[in-house]
C-alpha positions as CSV (number, residue, x, y, z in Angstrom):
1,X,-200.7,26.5,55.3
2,X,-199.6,28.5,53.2
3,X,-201.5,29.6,49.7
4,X,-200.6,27.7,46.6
5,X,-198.3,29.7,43.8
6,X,-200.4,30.6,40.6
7,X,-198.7,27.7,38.7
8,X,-199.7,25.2,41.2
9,X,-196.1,24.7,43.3
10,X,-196.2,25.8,46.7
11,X,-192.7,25.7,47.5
12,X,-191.4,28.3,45.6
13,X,-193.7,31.0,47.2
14,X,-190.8,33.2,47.8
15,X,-188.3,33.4,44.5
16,X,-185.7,36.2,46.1
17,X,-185.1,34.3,48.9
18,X,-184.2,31.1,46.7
19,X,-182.0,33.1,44.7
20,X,-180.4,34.8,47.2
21,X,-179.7,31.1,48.8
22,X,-178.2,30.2,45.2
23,X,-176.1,32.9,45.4
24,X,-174.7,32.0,48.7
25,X,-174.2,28.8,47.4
26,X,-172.3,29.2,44.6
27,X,-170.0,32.1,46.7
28,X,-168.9,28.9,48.6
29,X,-168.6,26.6,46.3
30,X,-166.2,28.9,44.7
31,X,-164.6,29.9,47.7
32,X,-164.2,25.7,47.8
33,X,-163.3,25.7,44.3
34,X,-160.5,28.3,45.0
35,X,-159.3,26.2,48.3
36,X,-158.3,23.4,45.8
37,X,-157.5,25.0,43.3
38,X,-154.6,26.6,45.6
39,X,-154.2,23.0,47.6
40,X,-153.2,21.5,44.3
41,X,-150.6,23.8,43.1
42,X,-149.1,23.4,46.2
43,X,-148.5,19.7,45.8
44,X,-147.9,20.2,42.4
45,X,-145.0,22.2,43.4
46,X,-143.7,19.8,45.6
47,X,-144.4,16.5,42.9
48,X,-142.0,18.8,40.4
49,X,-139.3,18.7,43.5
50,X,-139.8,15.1,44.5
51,X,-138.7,14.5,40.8
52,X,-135.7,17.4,40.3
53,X,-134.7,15.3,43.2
54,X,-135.2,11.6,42.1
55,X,-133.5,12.5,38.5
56,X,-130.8,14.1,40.4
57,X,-130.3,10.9,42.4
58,X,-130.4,8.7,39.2
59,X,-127.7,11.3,37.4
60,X,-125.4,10.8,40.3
61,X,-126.0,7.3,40.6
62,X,-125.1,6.2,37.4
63,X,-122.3,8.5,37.7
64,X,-121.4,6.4,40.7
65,X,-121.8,3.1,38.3
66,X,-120.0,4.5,36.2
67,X,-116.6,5.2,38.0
68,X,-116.0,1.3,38.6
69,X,-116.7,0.1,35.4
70,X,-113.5,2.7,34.3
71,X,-111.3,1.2,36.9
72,X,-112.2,-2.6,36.5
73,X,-111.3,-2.1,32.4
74,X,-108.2,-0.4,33.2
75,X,-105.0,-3.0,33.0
76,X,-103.8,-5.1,36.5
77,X,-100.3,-3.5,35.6
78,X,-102.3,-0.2,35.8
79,X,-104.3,-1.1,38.9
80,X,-101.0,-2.4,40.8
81,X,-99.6,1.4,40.5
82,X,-96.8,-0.2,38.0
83,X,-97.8,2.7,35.7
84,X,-96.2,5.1,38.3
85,X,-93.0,3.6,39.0
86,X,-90.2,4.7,36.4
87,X,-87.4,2.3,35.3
88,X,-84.2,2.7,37.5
């Protein structure tokens, strides 16, 4: 058994050794830290192209809706090609 530290905790008996095991720890959890860190920019890169796509989808979309909504207000004379035929 081992003799107990002058303030009465045996555990520590040996302080470099805890602090070099702090030190170890905290390289990791930054190398951890880091991991993520690089992890989440990467889907944040790929969120920002999910919507450049989606808004580009809407855009053309309601371009789409648009184009019928032109023809249908346009006159049947119009729509029957009358407007191309010239009087003889």
């Amino acid at each position: 058994m081992a003799p107990p530290h002058p303030n009465g905790d045996a555990s520590s008996t040996h302080p470099e050794a805890d602090l070099a095991q702090a030190f170890k720890d905290l390289a990791r959890g930054e190398r951890t830290a880091s991991a993520l860190e690089q992890h989440l920019d990467a889907l944040e890169e790929r969120i920002e192209e999910l919507l450049a796509s989606a808004q580009e989808n809407q855009k053309s979309s309601e371009a789409g809706n648009d184009q019928p909504s032109q023809r249908s207000s346009s006159s049947p004379s119009q729509e029957n090609g009358e407007h191309d035929k010239t009087p003889a």
